[in-house]
PyMOL commands that place a pseudoatom at each C-alpha (Angstrom):
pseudoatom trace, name=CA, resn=UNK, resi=1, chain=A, elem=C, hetatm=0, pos=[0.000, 0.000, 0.000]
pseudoatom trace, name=CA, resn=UNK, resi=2, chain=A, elem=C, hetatm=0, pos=[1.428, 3.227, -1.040]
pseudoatom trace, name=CA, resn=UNK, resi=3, chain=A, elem=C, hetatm=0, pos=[2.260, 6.073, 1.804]
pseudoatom trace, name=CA, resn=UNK, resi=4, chain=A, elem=C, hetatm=0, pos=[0.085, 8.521, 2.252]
pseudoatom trace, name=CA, resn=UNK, resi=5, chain=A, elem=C, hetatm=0, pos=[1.724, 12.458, 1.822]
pseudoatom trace, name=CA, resn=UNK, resi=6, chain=A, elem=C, hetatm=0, pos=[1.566, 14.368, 4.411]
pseudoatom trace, name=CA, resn=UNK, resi=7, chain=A, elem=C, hetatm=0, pos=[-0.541, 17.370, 4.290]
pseudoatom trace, name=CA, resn=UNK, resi=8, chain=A, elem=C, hetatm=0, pos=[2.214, 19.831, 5.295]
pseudoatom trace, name=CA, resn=UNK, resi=9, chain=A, elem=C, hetatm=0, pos=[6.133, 19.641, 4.804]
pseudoatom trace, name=CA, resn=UNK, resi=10, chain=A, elem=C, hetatm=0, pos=[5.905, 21.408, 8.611]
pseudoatom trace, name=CA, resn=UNK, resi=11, chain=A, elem=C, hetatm=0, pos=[4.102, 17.837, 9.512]
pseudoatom trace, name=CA, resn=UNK, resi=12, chain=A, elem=C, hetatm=0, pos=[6.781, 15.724, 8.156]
pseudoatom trace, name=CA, resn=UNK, resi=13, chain=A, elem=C, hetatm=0, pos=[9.724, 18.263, 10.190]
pseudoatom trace, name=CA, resn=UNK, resi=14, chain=A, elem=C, hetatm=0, pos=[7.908, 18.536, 13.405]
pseudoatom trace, name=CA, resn=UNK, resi=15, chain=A, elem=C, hetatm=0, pos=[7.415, 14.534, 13.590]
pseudoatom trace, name=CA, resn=UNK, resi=16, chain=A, elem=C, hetatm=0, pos=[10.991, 14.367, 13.135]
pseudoatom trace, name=CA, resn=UNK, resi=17, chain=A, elem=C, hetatm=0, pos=[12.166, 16.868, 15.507]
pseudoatom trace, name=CA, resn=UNK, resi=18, chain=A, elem=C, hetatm=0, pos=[9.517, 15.449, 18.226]
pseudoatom trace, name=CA, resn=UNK, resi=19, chain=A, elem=C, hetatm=0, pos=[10.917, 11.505, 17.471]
pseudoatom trace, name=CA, resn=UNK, resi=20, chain=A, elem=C, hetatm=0, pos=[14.592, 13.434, 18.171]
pseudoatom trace, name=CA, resn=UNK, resi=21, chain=A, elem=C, hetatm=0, pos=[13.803, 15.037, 21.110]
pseudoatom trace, name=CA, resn=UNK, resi=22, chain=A, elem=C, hetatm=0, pos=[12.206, 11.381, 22.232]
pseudoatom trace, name=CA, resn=UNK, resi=23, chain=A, elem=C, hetatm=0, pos=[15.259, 9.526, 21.851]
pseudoatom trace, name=CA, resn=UNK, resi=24, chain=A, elem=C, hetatm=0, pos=[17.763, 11.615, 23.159]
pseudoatom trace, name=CA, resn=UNK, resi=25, chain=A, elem=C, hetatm=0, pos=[16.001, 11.508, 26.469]
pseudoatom trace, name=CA, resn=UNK, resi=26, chain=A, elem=C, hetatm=0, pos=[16.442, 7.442, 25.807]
pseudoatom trace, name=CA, resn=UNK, resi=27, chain=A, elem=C, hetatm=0, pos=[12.129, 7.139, 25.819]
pseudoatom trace, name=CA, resn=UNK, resi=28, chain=A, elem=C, hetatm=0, pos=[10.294, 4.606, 24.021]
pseudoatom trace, name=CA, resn=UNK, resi=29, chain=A, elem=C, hetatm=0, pos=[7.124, 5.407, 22.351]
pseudoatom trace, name=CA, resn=UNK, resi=30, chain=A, elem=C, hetatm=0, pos=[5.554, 3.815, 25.555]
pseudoatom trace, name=CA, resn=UNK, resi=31, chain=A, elem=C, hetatm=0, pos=[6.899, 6.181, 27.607]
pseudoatom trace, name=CA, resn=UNK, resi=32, chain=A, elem=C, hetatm=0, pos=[6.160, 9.371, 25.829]
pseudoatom trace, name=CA, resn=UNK, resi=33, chain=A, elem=C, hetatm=0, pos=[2.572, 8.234, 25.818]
pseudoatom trace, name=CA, resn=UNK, resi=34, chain=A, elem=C, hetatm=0, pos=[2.585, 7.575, 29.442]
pseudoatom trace, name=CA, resn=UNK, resi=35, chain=A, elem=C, hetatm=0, pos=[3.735, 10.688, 30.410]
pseudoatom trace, name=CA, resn=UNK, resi=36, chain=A, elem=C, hetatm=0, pos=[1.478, 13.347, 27.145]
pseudoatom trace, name=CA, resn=UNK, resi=37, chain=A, elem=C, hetatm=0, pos=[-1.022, 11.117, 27.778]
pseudoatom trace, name=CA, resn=UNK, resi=38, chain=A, elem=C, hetatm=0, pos=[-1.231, 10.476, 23.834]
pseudoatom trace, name=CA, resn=UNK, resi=39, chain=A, elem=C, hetatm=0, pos=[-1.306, 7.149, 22.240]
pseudoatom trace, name=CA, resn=UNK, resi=40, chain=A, elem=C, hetatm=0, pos=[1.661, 5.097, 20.684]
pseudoatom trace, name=CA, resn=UNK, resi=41, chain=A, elem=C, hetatm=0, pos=[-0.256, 5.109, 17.829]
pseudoatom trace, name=CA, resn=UNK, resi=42, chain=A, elem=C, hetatm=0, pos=[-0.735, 8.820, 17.722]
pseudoatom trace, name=CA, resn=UNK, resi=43, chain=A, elem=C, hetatm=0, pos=[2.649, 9.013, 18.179]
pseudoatom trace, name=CA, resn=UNK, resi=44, chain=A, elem=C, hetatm=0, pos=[3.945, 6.936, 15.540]
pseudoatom trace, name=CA, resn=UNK, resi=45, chain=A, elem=C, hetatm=0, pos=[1.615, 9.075, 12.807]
pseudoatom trace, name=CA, resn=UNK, resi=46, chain=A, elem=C, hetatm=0, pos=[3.064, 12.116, 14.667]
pseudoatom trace, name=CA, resn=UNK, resi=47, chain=A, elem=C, hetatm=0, pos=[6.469, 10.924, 14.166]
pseudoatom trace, name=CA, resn=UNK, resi=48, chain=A, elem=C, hetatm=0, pos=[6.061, 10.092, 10.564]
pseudoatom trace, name=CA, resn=UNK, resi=49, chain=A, elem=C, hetatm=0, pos=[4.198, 13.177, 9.476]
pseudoatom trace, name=CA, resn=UNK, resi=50, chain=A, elem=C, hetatm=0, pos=[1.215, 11.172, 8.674]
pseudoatom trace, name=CA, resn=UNK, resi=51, chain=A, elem=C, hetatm=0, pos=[-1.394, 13.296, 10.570]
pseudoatom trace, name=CA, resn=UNK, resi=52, chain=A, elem=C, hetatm=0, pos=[-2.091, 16.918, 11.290]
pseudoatom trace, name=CA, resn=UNK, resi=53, chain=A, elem=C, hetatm=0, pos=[-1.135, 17.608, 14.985]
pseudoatom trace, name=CA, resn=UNK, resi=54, chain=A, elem=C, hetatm=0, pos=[-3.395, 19.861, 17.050]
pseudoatom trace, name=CA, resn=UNK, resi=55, chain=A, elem=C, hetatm=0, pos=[-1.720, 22.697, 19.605]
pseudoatom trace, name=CA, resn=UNK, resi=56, chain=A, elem=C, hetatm=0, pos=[-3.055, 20.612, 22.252]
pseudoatom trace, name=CA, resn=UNK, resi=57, chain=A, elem=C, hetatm=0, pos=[-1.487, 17.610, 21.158]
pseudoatom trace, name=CA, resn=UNK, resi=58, chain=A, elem=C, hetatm=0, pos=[1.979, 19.528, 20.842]
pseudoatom trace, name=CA, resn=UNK, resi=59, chain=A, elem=C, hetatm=0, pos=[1.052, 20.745, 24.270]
pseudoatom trace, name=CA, resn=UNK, resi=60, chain=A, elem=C, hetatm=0, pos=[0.920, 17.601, 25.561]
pseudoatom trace, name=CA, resn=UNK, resi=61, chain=A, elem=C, hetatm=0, pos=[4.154, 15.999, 23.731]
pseudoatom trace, name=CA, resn=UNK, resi=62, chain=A, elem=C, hetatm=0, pos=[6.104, 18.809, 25.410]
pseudoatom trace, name=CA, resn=UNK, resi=63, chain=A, elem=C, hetatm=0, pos=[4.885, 18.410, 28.803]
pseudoatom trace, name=CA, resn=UNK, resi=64, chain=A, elem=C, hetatm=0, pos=[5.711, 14.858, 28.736]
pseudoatom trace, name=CA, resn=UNK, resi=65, chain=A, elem=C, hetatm=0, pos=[8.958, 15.355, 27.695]
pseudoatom trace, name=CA, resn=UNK, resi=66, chain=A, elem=C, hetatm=0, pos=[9.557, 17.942, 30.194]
pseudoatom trace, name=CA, resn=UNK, resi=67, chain=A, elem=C, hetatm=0, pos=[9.474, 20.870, 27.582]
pseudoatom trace, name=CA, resn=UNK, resi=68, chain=A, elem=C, hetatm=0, pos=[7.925, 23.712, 26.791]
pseudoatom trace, name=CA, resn=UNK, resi=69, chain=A, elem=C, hetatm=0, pos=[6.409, 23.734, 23.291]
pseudoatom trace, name=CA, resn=UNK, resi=70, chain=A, elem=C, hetatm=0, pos=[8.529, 26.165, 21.830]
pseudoatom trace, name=CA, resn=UNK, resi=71, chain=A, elem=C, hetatm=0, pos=[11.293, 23.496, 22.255]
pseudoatom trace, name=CA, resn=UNK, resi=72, chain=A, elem=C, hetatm=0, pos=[9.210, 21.198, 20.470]
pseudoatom trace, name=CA, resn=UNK, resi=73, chain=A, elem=C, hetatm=0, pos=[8.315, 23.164, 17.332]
pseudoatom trace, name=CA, resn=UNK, resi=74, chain=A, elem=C, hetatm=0, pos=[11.515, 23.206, 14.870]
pseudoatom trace, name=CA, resn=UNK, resi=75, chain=A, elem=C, hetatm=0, pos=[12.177, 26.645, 14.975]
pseudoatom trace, name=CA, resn=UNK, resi=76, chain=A, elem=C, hetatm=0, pos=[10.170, 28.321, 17.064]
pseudoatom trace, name=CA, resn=UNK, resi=77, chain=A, elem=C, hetatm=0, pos=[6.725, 29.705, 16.191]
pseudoatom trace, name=CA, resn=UNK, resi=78, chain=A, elem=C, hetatm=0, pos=[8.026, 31.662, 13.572]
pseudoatom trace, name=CA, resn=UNK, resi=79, chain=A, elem=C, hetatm=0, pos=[8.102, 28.398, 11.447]
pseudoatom trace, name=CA, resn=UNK, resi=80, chain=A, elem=C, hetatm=0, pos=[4.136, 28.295, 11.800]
pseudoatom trace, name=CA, resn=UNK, resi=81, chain=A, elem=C, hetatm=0, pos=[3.660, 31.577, 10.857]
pseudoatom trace, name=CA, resn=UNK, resi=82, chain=A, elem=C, hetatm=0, pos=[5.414, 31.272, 7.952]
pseudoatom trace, name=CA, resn=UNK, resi=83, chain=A, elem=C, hetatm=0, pos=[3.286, 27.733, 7.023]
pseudoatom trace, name=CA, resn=UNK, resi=84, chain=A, elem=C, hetatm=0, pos=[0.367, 30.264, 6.814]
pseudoatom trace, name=CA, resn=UNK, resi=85, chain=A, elem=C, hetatm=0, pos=[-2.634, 30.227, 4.347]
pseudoatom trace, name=CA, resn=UNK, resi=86, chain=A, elem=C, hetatm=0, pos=[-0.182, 32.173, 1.840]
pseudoatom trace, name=CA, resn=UNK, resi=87, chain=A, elem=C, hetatm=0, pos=[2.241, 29.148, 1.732]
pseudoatom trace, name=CA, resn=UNK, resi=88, chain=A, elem=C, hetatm=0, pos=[-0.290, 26.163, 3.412]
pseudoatom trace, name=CA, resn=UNK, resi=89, chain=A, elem=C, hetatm=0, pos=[-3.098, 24.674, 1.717]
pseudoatom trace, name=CA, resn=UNK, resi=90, chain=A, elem=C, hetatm=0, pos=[-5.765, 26.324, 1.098]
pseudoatom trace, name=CA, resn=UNK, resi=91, chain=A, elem=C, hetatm=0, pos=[-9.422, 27.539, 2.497]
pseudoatom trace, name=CA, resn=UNK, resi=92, chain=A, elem=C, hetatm=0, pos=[-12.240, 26.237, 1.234]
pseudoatom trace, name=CA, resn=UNK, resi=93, chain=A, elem=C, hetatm=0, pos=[-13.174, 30.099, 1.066]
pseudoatom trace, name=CA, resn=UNK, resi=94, chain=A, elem=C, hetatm=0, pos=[-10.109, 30.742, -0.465]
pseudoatom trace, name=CA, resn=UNK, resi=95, chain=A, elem=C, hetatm=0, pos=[-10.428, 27.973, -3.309]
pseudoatom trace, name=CA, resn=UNK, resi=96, chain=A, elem=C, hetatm=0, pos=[-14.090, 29.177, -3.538]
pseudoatom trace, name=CA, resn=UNK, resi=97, chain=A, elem=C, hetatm=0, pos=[-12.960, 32.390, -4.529]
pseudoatom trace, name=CA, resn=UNK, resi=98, chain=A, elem=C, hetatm=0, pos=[-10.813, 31.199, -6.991]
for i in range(1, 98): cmd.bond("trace and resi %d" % i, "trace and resi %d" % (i + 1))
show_as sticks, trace
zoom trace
């Protein structure tokens, strides 16, 4: 079955940075979900940039890593305000006005 693309390059660069931060604190997948409270599974789409990743969720990756979430996001937050609706995909209002 072929992989499906992520939806975002940001996706794909935030997984990696979050499965980064994971193993150089020596956790398993197990762990991190024991301590954010979010599934292996969600974690393993995370990792992979197969799914979109809510604030919350980051929220909760960074608390159980014992991080705040600006750690987490490659960057900073200036990466996700330059992934905005200029350079993201677009609206539904912007593709109706089209």
């Amino acid at each position: 079955m072929p992989r499906r693309p992520t939806t975002h390059p940001l996706l794909s660069t935030l997984g990696t940075r979050i499965r980064e931060l994971r193993l150089d604190q020596r956790m398993s997948l197990a762990d991190l979900a024991d301590t954010s409270g979010v599934t292996k599974g969600a974690l393993s789409s995370i990792e992979n940039g197969r799914v979109n990743i809510t604030i919350e969720t980051c929220v909760k990756i960074a608390v159980g890593l014992g991080l705040r979430v600006e750690d987490v996001i490659p960057g900073g937050l200036e990466d996700l305000v330059g992934s905005g609706p200029a350079n993201g995909p677009r609206s539904h209002a912007q593709e109706r006005a089209r």
